[in-house]
N, C-alpha and C positions, 0 to 999 in steps of 0.2 A: 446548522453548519458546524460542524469539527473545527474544536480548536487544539492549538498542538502548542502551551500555554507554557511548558518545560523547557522545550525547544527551543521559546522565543527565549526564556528566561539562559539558556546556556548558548546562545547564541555564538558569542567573543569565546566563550570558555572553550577547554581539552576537550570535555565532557559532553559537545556536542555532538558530535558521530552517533555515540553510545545511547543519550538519551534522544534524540530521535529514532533511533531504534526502537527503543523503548514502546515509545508514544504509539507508532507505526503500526508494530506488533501487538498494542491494544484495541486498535480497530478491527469490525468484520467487515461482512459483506454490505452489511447495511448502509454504510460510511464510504468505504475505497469501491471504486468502477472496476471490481473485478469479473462482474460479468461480461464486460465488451472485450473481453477476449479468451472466453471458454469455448468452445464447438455447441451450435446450435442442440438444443436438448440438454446438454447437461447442466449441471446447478453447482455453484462453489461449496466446496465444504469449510462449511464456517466451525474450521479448528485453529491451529496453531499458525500463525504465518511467521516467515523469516525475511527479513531486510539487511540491505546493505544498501549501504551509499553510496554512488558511483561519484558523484562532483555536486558541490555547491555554491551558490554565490549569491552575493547580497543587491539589491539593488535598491533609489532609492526607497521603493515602498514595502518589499517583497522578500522574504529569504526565501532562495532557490533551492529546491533540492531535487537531483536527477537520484530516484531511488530502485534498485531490484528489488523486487518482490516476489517469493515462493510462496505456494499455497498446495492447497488440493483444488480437486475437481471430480466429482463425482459423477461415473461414467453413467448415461441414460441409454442401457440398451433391452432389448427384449427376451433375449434367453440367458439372461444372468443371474437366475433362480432369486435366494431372497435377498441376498443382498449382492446391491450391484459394484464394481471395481473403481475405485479410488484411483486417479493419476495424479503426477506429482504436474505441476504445471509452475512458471514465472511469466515473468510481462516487467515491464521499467515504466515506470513513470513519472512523470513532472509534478513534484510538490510547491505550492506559494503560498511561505507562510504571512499574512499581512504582520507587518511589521509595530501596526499602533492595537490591532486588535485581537490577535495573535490567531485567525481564523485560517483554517488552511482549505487551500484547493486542491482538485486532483486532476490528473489526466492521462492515462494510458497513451504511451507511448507507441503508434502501430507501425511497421513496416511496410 
């Protein structure tokens, strides 16, 4: 499990927006559930991703984080010679970081 250890550490602080950003942007695909919302066939491209924070809040166990997430996605189609086209793709999702053991959850937020 992902721990997001900075985060817990800057929790009360200015500096939290920014370093969970941080944190965020050091995961790939392996870590964040960003395949439940690519289109069937294609594969996330585990490059650069960007975050921002939409709202968060503490609860007693839990820090919440409602986060955007941009990424790519790597188009799977058949006459797209050798290399195939990159789309820019987002999704929101539900961050909880545990508060004693600083582990965090994820969840794709779907429409």
């Amino acid at each position: 499990m992902a721990k997001m250890l900075d985060s817990l550490r800057d929790w009360n602080a200015e500096s939290f927006e920014q370093t969970f950003k941080s944190e965020m942007e050091g995961f790939r695909k392996d870590v964040l559930p960003l395949d439940d919302v690519i289109d069937d066939g294609n594969t996330v491209y585990d490059g650069d991703l960007g975050v921002t924070v939409i709202e968060f809040a503490e609860g007693d166990q839990f820090i919440e984080v409602r986060a955007g997430v941009y990424f790519a996605e790597i188009v799977s189609c058949c006459s797209c010679g050798e290399s195939p086209p990159i789309d820019e793709a987002y999704c929101e999702m539900n961050v909880r970081i545990n508060k004693s053991t600083a582990e965090a959850e994820f969840a794709v937020i779907k429409d």
